[in-house]
C-alpha positions as CSV (number, residue, x, y, z in Angstrom):
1,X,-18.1,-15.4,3.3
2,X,-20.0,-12.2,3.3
3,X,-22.2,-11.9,-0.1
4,X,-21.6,-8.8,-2.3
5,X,-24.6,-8.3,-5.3
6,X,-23.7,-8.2,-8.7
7,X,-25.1,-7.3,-12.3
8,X,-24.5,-8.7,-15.6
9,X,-24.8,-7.0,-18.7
10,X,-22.7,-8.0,-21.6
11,X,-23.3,-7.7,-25.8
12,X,-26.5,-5.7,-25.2
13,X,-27.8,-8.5,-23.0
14,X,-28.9,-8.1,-19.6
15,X,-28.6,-10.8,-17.3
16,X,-30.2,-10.4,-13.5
17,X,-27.7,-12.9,-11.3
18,X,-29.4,-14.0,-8.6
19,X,-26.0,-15.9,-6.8
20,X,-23.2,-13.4,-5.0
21,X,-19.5,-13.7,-5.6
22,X,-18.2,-16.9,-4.1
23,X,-14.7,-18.4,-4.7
24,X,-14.4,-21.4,-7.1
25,X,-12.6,-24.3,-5.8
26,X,-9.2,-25.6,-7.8
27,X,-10.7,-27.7,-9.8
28,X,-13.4,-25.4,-11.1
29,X,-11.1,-22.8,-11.2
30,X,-9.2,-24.6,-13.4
31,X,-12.0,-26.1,-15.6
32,X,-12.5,-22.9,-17.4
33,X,-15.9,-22.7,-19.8
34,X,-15.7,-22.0,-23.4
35,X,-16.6,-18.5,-24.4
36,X,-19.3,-17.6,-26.7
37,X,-19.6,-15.4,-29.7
38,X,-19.6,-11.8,-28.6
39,X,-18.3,-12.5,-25.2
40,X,-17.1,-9.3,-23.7
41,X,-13.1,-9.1,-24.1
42,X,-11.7,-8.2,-20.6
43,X,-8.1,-8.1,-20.1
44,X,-7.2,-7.7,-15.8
45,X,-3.8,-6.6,-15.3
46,X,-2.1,-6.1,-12.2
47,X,0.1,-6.3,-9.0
48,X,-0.5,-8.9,-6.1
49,X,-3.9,-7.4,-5.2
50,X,-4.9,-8.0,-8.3
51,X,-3.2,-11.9,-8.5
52,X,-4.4,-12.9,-4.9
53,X,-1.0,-14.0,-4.2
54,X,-2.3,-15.4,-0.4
55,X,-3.5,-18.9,0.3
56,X,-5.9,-16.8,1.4
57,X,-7.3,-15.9,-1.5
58,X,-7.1,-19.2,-2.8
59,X,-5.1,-22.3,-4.2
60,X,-2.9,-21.3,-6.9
61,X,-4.0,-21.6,-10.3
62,X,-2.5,-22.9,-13.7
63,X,0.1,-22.3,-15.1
64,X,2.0,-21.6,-11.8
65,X,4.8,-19.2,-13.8
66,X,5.9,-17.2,-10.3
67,X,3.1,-14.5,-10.3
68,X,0.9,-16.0,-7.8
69,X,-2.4,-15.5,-9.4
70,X,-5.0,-17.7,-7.4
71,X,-8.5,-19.0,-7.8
72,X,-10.0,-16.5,-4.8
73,X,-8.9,-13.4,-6.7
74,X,-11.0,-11.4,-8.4
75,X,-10.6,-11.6,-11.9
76,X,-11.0,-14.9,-10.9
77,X,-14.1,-14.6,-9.1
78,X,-15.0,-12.5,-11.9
79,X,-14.5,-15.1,-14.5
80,X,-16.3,-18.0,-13.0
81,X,-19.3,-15.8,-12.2
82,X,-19.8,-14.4,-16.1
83,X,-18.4,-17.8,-17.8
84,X,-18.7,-17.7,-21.1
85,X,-20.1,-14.2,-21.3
86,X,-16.5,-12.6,-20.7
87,X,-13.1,-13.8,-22.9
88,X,-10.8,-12.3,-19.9
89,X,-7.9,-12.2,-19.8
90,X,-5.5,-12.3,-16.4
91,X,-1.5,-12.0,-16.7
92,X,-1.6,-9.6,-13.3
93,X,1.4,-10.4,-11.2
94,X,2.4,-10.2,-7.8
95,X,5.6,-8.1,-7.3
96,X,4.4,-5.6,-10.5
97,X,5.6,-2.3,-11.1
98,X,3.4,0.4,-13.5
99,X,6.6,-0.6,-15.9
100,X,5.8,-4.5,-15.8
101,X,2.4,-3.6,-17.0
102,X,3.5,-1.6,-20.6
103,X,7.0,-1.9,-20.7
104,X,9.5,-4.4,-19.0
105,X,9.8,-8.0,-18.1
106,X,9.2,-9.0,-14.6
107,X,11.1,-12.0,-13.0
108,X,8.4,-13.1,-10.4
109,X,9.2,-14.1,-6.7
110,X,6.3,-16.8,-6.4
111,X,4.1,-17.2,-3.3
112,X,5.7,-16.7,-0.3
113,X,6.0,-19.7,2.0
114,X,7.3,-21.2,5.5
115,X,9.5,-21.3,6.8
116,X,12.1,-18.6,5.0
117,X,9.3,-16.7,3.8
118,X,10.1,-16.9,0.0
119,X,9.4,-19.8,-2.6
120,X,11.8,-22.7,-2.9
121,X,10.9,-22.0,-6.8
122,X,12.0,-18.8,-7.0
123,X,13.4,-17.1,-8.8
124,X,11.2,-18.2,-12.0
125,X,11.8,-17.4,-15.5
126,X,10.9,-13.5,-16.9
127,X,7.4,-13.3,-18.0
128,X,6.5,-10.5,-20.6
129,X,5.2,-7.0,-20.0
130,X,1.4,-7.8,-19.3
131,X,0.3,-5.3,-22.5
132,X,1.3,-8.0,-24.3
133,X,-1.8,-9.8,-23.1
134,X,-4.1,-7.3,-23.9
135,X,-5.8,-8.0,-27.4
136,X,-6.1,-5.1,-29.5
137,X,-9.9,-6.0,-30.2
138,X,-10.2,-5.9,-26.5
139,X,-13.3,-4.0,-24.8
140,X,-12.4,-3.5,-21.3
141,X,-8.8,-3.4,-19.3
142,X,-8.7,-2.8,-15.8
143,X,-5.3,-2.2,-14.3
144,X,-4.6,-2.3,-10.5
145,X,-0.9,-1.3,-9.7
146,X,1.1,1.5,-8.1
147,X,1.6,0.8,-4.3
148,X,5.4,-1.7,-6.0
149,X,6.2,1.8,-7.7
150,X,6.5,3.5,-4.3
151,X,8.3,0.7,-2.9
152,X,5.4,0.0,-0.3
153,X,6.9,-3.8,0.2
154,X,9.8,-2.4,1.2
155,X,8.4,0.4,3.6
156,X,6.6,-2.1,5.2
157,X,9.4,-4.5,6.1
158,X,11.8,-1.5,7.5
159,X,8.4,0.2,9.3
160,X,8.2,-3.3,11.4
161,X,12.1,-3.4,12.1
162,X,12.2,0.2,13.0
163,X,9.3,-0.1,15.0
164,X,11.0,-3.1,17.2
165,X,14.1,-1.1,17.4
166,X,12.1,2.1,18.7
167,X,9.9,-0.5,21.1
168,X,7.0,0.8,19.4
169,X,7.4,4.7,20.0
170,X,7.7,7.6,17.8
171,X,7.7,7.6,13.9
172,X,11.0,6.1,12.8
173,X,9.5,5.0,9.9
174,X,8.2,8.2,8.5
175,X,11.7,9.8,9.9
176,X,13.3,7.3,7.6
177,X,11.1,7.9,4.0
178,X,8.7,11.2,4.6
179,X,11.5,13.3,2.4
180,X,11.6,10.4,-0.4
181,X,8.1,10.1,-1.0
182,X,7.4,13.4,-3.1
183,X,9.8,12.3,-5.9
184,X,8.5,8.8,-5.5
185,X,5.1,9.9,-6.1
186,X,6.1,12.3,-9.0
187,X,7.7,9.4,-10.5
188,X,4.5,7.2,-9.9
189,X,2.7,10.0,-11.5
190,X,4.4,10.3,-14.8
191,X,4.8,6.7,-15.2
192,X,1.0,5.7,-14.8
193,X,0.4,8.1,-17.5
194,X,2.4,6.5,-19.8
195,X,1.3,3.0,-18.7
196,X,-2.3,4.4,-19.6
197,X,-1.1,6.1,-22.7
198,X,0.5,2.6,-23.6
199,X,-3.0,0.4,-23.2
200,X,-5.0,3.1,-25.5
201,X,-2.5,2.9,-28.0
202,X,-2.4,-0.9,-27.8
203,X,-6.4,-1.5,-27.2
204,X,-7.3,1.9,-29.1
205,X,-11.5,0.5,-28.8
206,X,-10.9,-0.4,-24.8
207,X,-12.5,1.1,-22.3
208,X,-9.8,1.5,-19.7
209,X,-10.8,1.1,-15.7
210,X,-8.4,1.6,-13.2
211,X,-8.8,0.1,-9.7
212,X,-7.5,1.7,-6.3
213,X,-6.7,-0.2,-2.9
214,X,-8.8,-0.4,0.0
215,X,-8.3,0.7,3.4
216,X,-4.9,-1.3,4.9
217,X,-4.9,0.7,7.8
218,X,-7.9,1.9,9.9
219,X,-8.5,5.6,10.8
220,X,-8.4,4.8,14.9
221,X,-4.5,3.2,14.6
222,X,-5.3,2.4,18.6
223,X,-7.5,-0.5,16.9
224,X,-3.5,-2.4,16.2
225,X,-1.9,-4.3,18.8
226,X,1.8,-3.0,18.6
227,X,4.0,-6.9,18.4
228,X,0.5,-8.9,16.7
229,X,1.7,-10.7,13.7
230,X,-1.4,-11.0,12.4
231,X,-1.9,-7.6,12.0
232,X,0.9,-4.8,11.5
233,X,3.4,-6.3,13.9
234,X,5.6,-4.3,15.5
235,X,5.0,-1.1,13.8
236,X,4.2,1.9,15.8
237,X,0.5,3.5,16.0
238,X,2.1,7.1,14.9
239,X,4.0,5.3,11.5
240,X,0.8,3.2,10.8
241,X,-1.1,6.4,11.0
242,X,1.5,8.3,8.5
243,X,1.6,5.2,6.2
244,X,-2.1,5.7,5.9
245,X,-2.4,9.5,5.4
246,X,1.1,9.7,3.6
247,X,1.4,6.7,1.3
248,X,-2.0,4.7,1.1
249,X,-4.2,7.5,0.6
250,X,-2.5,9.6,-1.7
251,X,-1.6,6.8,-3.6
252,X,-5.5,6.5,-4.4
253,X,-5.4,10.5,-4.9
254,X,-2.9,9.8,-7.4
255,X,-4.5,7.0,-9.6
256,X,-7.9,8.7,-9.7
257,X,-6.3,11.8,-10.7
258,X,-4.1,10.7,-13.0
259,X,-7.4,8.3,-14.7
260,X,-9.3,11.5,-14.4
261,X,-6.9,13.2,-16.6
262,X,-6.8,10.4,-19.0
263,X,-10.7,10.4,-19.2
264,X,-10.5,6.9,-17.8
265,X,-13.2,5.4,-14.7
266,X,-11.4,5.0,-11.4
267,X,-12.8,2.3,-9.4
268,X,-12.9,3.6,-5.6
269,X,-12.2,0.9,-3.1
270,X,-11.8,3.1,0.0
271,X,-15.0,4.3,0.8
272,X,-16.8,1.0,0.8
273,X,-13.9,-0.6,2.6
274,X,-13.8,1.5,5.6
275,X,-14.2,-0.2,8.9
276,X,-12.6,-3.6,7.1
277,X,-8.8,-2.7,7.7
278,X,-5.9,-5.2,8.8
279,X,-6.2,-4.2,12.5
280,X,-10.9,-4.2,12.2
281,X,-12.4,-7.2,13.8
282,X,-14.0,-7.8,10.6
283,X,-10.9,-7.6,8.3
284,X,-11.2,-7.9,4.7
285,X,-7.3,-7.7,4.9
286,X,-4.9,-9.9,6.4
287,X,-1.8,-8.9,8.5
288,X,1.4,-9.9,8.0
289,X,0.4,-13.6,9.0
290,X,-3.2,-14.9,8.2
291,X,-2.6,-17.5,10.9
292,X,0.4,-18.8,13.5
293,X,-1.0,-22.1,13.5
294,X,-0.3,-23.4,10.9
295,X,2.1,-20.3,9.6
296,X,0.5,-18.9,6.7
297,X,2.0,-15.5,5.4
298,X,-0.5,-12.9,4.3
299,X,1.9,-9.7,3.9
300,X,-1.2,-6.9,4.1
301,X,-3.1,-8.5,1.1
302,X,-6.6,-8.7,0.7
303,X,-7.9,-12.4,2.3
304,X,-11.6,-13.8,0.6
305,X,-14.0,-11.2,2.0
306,X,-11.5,-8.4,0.3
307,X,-11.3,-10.4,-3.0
308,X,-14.9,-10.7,-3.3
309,X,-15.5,-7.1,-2.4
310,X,-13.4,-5.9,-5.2
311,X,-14.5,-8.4,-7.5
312,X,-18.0,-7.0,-6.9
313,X,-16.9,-3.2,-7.3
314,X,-14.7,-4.0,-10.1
315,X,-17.6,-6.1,-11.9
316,X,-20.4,-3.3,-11.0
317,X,-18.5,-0.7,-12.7
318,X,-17.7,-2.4,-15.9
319,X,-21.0,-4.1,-16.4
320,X,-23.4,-1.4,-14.5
Protein backbone atom coordinates (compact mmCIF):
# COMPACT_ATOMS: atom_id res chain seq x y z
CA UNK A 1 0.00 0.00 0.00
CA UNK A 2 1.27 3.34 -1.12
CA UNK A 3 2.35 5.55 2.15
CA UNK A 4 0.75 9.00 2.64
CA UNK A 5 2.69 11.45 5.50
CA UNK A 6 1.04 12.55 8.29
CA UNK A 7 1.25 15.15 11.35
CA UNK A 8 0.13 15.07 14.78
CA UNK A 9 -0.75 17.87 16.77
CA UNK A 10 -3.26 17.60 19.41
CA UNK A 11 -3.78 19.68 23.09
CA UNK A 12 -0.95 22.02 22.24
CA UNK A 13 1.32 19.09 21.69
CA UNK A 14 3.14 18.32 18.71
CA UNK A 15 3.93 14.96 17.82
CA UNK A 16 6.40 14.27 14.51
CA UNK A 17 4.99 10.53 13.34
CA UNK A 18 7.51 8.94 11.65
CA UNK A 19 4.98 5.69 10.37
CA UNK A 20 2.40 6.42 7.31
CA UNK A 21 -1.23 5.38 7.37
CA UNK A 22 -1.49 1.65 7.23
CA UNK A 23 -4.79 -0.37 7.83
CA UNK A 24 -5.16 -2.13 11.24
CA UNK A 25 -5.99 -5.68 11.20
CA UNK A 26 -9.50 -6.92 12.96
CA UNK A 27 -8.27 -7.62 15.94
CA UNK A 28 -6.38 -4.36 16.47
CA UNK A 29 -9.12 -2.64 15.07
CA UNK A 30 -11.14 -3.82 17.50
CA UNK A 31 -8.76 -3.54 20.49
CA UNK A 32 -9.25 0.06 20.75
CA UNK A 33 -6.71 2.12 23.33
CA UNK A 34 -7.96 4.06 26.15
CA UNK A 35 -7.92 7.81 25.65
CA UNK A 36 -6.14 10.20 27.70
CA UNK A 37 -6.94 13.45 29.41
CA UNK A 38 -7.37 16.19 26.83
CA UNK A 39 -7.56 13.86 23.97
CA UNK A 40 -8.88 15.82 21.05
CA UNK A 41 -12.85 15.03 20.67
CA UNK A 42 -13.46 14.06 16.99
CA UNK A 43 -16.73 12.99 15.91
CA UNK A 44 -16.62 11.47 11.82
CA UNK A 45 -19.84 11.29 10.38
CA UNK A 46 -20.78 10.09 7.13
CA UNK A 47 -22.07 8.02 4.10
CA UNK A 48 -20.31 4.73 2.76
CA UNK A 49 -17.12 6.61 1.85
CA UNK A 50 -16.77 7.55 4.97
CA UNK A 51 -17.80 3.79 6.63
CA UNK A 52 -15.62 1.83 4.06
CA UNK A 53 -18.47 -0.32 3.36
CA UNK A 54 -15.95 -2.66 0.85
CA UNK A 55 -14.04 -5.72 1.92
CA UNK A 56 -11.81 -3.69 0.40
CA UNK A 57 -11.41 -1.45 2.79
CA UNK A 58 -11.39 -3.83 5.44
CA UNK A 59 -13.07 -6.51 7.72
CA UNK A 60 -16.07 -5.19 9.31
CA UNK A 61 -15.77 -3.79 12.62
CA UNK A 62 -17.90 -4.05 15.96
CA UNK A 63 -20.79 -3.64 16.47
CA UNK A 64 -21.84 -4.89 12.99
CA UNK A 65 -25.49 -2.71 13.27
CA UNK A 66 -26.00 -2.66 9.12
CA UNK A 67 -23.83 0.52 8.37
CA UNK A 68 -20.81 -1.15 7.19
CA UNK A 69 -18.15 0.72 8.87
CA UNK A 70 -14.76 -1.27 8.51
CA UNK A 71 -11.32 -1.35 9.95
CA UNK A 72 -9.55 0.04 6.40
CA UNK A 73 -11.69 3.27 6.59
CA UNK A 74 -10.42 6.28 7.45
CA UNK A 75 -11.69 7.40 10.61
CA UNK A 76 -10.45 4.19 11.29
CA UNK A 77 -7.13 4.52 9.98
CA UNK A 78 -7.32 7.81 11.71
CA UNK A 79 -7.99 6.31 15.06
CA UNK A 80 -5.38 3.70 15.32
CA UNK A 81 -2.71 6.17 14.09
CA UNK A 82 -3.50 8.99 17.03
CA UNK A 83 -4.65 6.34 19.73
CA UNK A 84 -5.19 7.76 22.73
CA UNK A 85 -4.54 11.35 21.55
CA UNK A 86 -8.13 11.54 19.79
CA UNK A 87 -11.71 10.41 21.73
CA UNK A 88 -13.35 9.92 18.01
CA UNK A 89 -16.12 9.20 17.48
CA UNK A 90 -17.57 7.13 14.07
CA UNK A 91 -21.48 6.44 13.63
CA UNK A 92 -20.92 7.23 9.56
CA UNK A 93 -23.12 4.90 7.61
CA UNK A 94 -23.25 3.46 4.38
CA UNK A 95 -26.53 4.27 2.52
CA UNK A 96 -26.66 8.10 4.45
CA UNK A 97 -28.51 10.85 3.28
CA UNK A 98 -27.54 14.81 4.58
CA UNK A 99 -31.04 14.04 6.66
CA UNK A 100 -29.56 10.75 8.41
CA UNK A 101 -26.72 12.98 9.58
CA UNK A 102 -29.04 15.79 11.72
CA UNK A 103 -32.34 14.65 11.35
CA UNK A 104 -33.86 11.09 10.57
CA UNK A 105 -33.25 7.57 11.40
CA UNK A 106 -31.69 5.38 8.76
CA UNK A 107 -32.53 1.66 8.37
CA UNK A 108 -29.15 0.37 7.05
CA UNK A 109 -28.78 -2.13 4.07
CA UNK A 110 -25.47 -3.84 5.44
CA UNK A 111 -22.50 -4.90 3.22
CA UNK A 112 -23.33 -6.01 0.11
CA UNK A 113 -22.50 -9.68 -0.57
CA UNK A 114 -22.57 -12.68 -3.29
CA UNK A 115 -24.36 -13.87 -4.70
CA UNK A 116 -27.73 -11.55 -4.72
CA UNK A 117 -25.74 -8.59 -4.08
CA UNK A 118 -27.37 -7.56 -0.76
CA UNK A 119 -26.89 -8.86 2.91
CA UNK A 120 -28.79 -11.92 4.05
CA UNK A 121 -29.06 -9.57 7.45
CA UNK A 122 -30.70 -7.01 5.96
CA UNK A 123 -32.79 -5.07 6.63
CA UNK A 124 -31.26 -4.26 10.26
CA UNK A 125 -32.85 -2.26 12.92
CA UNK A 126 -33.06 1.95 12.60
CA UNK A 127 -30.04 3.48 13.96
CA UNK A 128 -30.39 7.19 15.19
CA UNK A 129 -29.60 10.36 13.28
CA UNK A 130 -25.66 10.39 13.64
CA UNK A 131 -25.81 14.17 15.52
CA UNK A 132 -26.77 12.17 18.13
CA UNK A 133 -23.23 10.99 18.39
CA UNK A 134 -21.69 14.09 18.31
CA UNK A 135 -20.82 15.32 22.01
CA UNK A 136 -21.59 18.85 22.60
CA UNK A 137 -17.97 19.34 24.19
CA UNK A 138 -16.73 17.99 20.94
CA UNK A 139 -13.67 19.83 19.07
CA UNK A 140 -13.77 18.66 15.61
CA UNK A 141 -16.74 17.05 13.27
CA UNK A 142 -15.97 16.14 9.84
CA UNK A 143 -18.96 15.20 7.77
CA UNK A 144 -18.68 13.40 4.30
CA UNK A 145 -22.15 13.02 2.64
CA UNK A 146 -24.11 14.34 -0.32
CA UNK A 147 -23.56 12.03 -3.51
CA UNK A 148 -27.14 9.51 -1.42
CA UNK A 149 -28.94 13.02 -1.63
CA UNK A 150 -28.69 13.06 -5.38
CA UNK A 151 -29.50 9.60 -5.69
CA UNK A 152 -25.96 8.78 -7.20
CA UNK A 153 -26.59 4.73 -6.24
CA UNK A 154 -29.41 4.86 -8.24
CA UNK A 155 -27.93 6.73 -11.35
CA UNK A 156 -25.38 4.37 -11.33
CA UNK A 157 -27.40 1.17 -11.57
CA UNK A 158 -29.82 2.69 -14.42
CA UNK A 159 -26.44 4.26 -16.28
CA UNK A 160 -25.09 0.47 -16.52
CA UNK A 161 -28.64 -0.97 -17.66
CA UNK A 162 -29.07 1.84 -20.13
CA UNK A 163 -25.78 1.59 -21.26
CA UNK A 164 -26.32 -2.40 -22.16
CA UNK A 165 -29.59 -1.54 -23.73
CA UNK A 166 -27.88 1.33 -25.98
CA UNK A 167 -24.75 -1.32 -26.66
CA UNK A 168 -22.67 1.21 -25.25
CA UNK A 169 -23.58 4.33 -27.61
CA UNK A 170 -24.87 7.67 -26.92
CA UNK A 171 -25.91 9.22 -23.49
CA UNK A 172 -29.04 7.42 -22.40
CA UNK A 173 -28.20 8.06 -19.09
CA UNK A 174 -27.85 11.73 -19.12
CA UNK A 175 -31.13 11.65 -21.55
CA UNK A 176 -32.79 9.94 -18.70
CA UNK A 177 -31.69 12.48 -15.47
CA UNK A 178 -29.85 15.75 -17.06
CA UNK A 179 -33.40 17.70 -16.47
CA UNK A 180 -33.71 16.26 -12.71
CA UNK A 181 -30.45 17.17 -11.48
CA UNK A 182 -30.96 21.04 -11.03
CA UNK A 183 -33.76 20.58 -8.38
CA UNK A 184 -31.80 17.68 -7.04
CA UNK A 185 -28.88 19.79 -6.49
CA UNK A 186 -31.03 22.81 -5.10
CA UNK A 187 -32.39 20.35 -2.72
CA UNK A 188 -28.83 19.09 -1.79
CA UNK A 189 -27.99 22.68 -1.35
CA UNK A 190 -30.55 23.74 1.15
CA UNK A 191 -30.40 20.67 3.04
CA UNK A 192 -26.51 20.60 3.69
CA UNK A 193 -26.97 23.97 5.10
CA UNK A 194 -29.25 22.93 7.57
CA UNK A 195 -27.33 19.73 8.33
CA UNK A 196 -24.31 22.26 9.04
CA UNK A 197 -26.54 24.67 10.90
CA UNK A 198 -27.72 21.55 12.98
CA UNK A 199 -23.91 20.30 14.15
CA UNK A 200 -22.98 24.12 15.25
CA UNK A 201 -26.03 24.27 17.23
CA UNK A 202 -25.34 20.86 18.64
CA UNK A 203 -21.36 21.14 19.02
CA UNK A 204 -21.58 25.09 19.33
CA UNK A 205 -17.26 24.86 20.30
CA UNK A 206 -16.59 22.41 17.11
CA UNK A 207 -14.71 23.08 14.46
CA UNK A 208 -16.77 21.75 11.62
CA UNK A 209 -14.67 20.06 8.35
CA UNK A 210 -16.41 18.95 5.62
CA UNK A 211 -14.92 16.30 3.27
CA UNK A 212 -15.54 16.02 -0.72
CA UNK A 213 -15.09 12.86 -2.98
CA UNK A 214 -12.28 12.04 -5.11
CA UNK A 215 -12.11 11.54 -8.71
CA UNK A 216 -14.65 8.21 -9.69
CA UNK A 217 -14.21 8.95 -13.12
CA UNK A 218 -11.08 9.96 -15.05
CA UNK A 219 -10.92 13.02 -17.39
CA UNK A 220 -9.86 10.68 -20.63
CA UNK A 221 -13.35 8.31 -20.29
CA UNK A 222 -11.40 6.26 -23.28
CA UNK A 223 -9.24 4.96 -20.23
CA UNK A 224 -12.93 2.54 -19.36
CA UNK A 225 -13.41 -0.59 -21.05
CA UNK A 226 -17.25 -0.46 -22.07
CA UNK A 227 -18.66 -4.33 -20.52
CA UNK A 228 -15.48 -4.49 -17.60
CA UNK A 229 -17.06 -5.21 -14.35
CA UNK A 230 -14.36 -4.14 -12.51
CA UNK A 231 -14.58 -0.82 -13.61
CA UNK A 232 -17.86 1.09 -14.87
CA UNK A 233 -19.36 -1.87 -16.71
CA UNK A 234 -21.43 -1.32 -19.35
CA UNK A 235 -21.85 2.29 -19.14
CA UNK A 236 -21.10 4.35 -22.06
CA UNK A 237 -17.84 6.71 -22.44
CA UNK A 238 -20.24 9.83 -23.26
CA UNK A 239 -22.60 9.11 -19.76
CA UNK A 240 -19.34 8.38 -17.71
CA UNK A 241 -18.07 11.61 -19.06
CA UNK A 242 -21.45 13.60 -18.11
CA UNK A 243 -21.61 11.72 -14.69
CA UNK A 244 -18.26 13.29 -14.01
CA UNK A 245 -18.76 16.93 -15.24
CA UNK A 246 -22.57 16.90 -14.28
CA UNK A 247 -22.99 15.08 -10.96
CA UNK A 248 -19.41 14.33 -9.39
CA UNK A 249 -17.95 17.51 -9.85
CA UNK A 250 -20.52 19.87 -9.04
CA UNK A 251 -21.32 17.83 -6.26
CA UNK A 252 -17.80 18.98 -4.82
CA UNK A 253 -18.74 22.65 -6.15
CA UNK A 254 -21.61 22.36 -3.98
CA UNK A 255 -20.11 21.18 -0.57
CA UNK A 256 -17.23 23.61 -0.72
CA UNK A 257 -19.58 26.29 -1.42
CA UNK A 258 -22.06 25.65 0.77
CA UNK A 259 -18.94 25.13 3.83
CA UNK A 260 -17.64 28.31 2.45
CA UNK A 261 -20.76 29.98 3.22
CA UNK A 262 -20.92 28.48 6.58
CA UNK A 263 -17.31 29.61 7.35
CA UNK A 264 -16.47 25.93 7.61
CA UNK A 265 -12.89 24.11 5.99
CA UNK A 266 -13.68 21.97 3.02
CA UNK A 267 -11.36 19.18 2.57
CA UNK A 268 -10.54 18.87 -1.35
CA UNK A 269 -10.11 15.30 -2.43
CA UNK A 270 -10.08 15.90 -6.19
CA UNK A 271 -7.03 17.50 -6.96
CA UNK A 272 -4.77 15.13 -5.23
CA UNK A 273 -6.79 12.21 -6.54
CA UNK A 274 -6.47 12.86 -10.19
CA UNK A 275 -4.96 10.15 -12.20
CA UNK A 276 -6.31 7.48 -9.39
CA UNK A 277 -9.94 7.01 -10.93
CA UNK A 278 -12.01 3.57 -11.26
CA UNK A 279 -10.96 3.10 -14.88
CA UNK A 280 -6.56 4.43 -13.88
CA UNK A 281 -4.25 1.60 -13.73
CA UNK A 282 -3.37 2.81 -10.42
CA UNK A 283 -6.94 3.02 -8.90
CA UNK A 284 -7.55 4.21 -5.58
CA UNK A 285 -11.25 3.28 -6.51
CA UNK A 286 -12.74 0.16 -7.22
CA UNK A 287 -15.37 -0.69 -9.99
CA UNK A 288 -18.30 -2.21 -9.59
CA UNK A 289 -16.48 -5.57 -8.70
CA UNK A 290 -13.04 -5.46 -6.82
CA UNK A 291 -12.42 -8.95 -8.19
CA UNK A 292 -14.41 -11.87 -10.30
CA UNK A 293 -12.52 -14.42 -8.62
CA UNK A 294 -13.61 -14.72 -5.86
CA UNK A 295 -16.80 -12.15 -6.47
CA UNK A 296 -16.23 -9.37 -4.26
CA UNK A 297 -18.61 -6.23 -4.92
CA UNK A 298 -16.97 -2.89 -4.66
CA UNK A 299 -19.85 -0.50 -6.15
CA UNK A 300 -17.34 2.66 -7.00
CA UNK A 301 -16.02 2.93 -3.41
CA UNK A 302 -12.78 3.87 -2.42
CA UNK A 303 -10.50 0.33 -1.97
CA UNK A 304 -7.14 0.76 0.75
CA UNK A 305 -5.01 3.18 -1.35
CA UNK A 306 -8.29 5.58 -1.43
CA UNK A 307 -8.93 5.07 2.34
CA UNK A 308 -5.54 5.94 3.29
CA UNK A 309 -5.42 8.84 0.97
CA UNK A 310 -8.33 10.44 2.60
CA UNK A 311 -7.38 9.48 5.96
CA UNK A 312 -4.14 11.45 5.27
CA UNK A 313 -5.95 14.65 3.76
CA UNK A 314 -8.62 14.44 6.29
CA UNK A 315 -5.97 14.07 9.29
CA UNK A 316 -3.58 16.89 7.66
CA UNK A 317 -6.30 19.33 7.69
CA UNK A 318 -7.53 18.91 11.20
CA UNK A 319 -4.24 18.47 12.88
CA UNK A 320 -2.00 20.76 10.42
Amino acid sequence: MRRFPSRLAVAGTAVALAVGLTTPTAAQAAAKPAVRAGALKWATLGDSYTAGLIAAAGALTEPEDGCARTTGSYPELIRQELGPLADLHNPSCSGATTLNVYADKQIPQGRPLPPLGTDPNAPYPAVPPQIDAVAPESDVVTVQVGGNDLGFAQILKDCIELGAANLGTGTPCKDKYNAQLPDRFAQLRNNYDTMLGALHQQAPKARVITVGYPHLFPADTTRCRYGDLLQFGTFTLGDLAWARTNILEPLNLAIEQVSSAQQDTYVDLYPGSAGHSVCDSDHWINGLLSSVVPLQYALVHPNAEGQAFMAAQVESTVLG
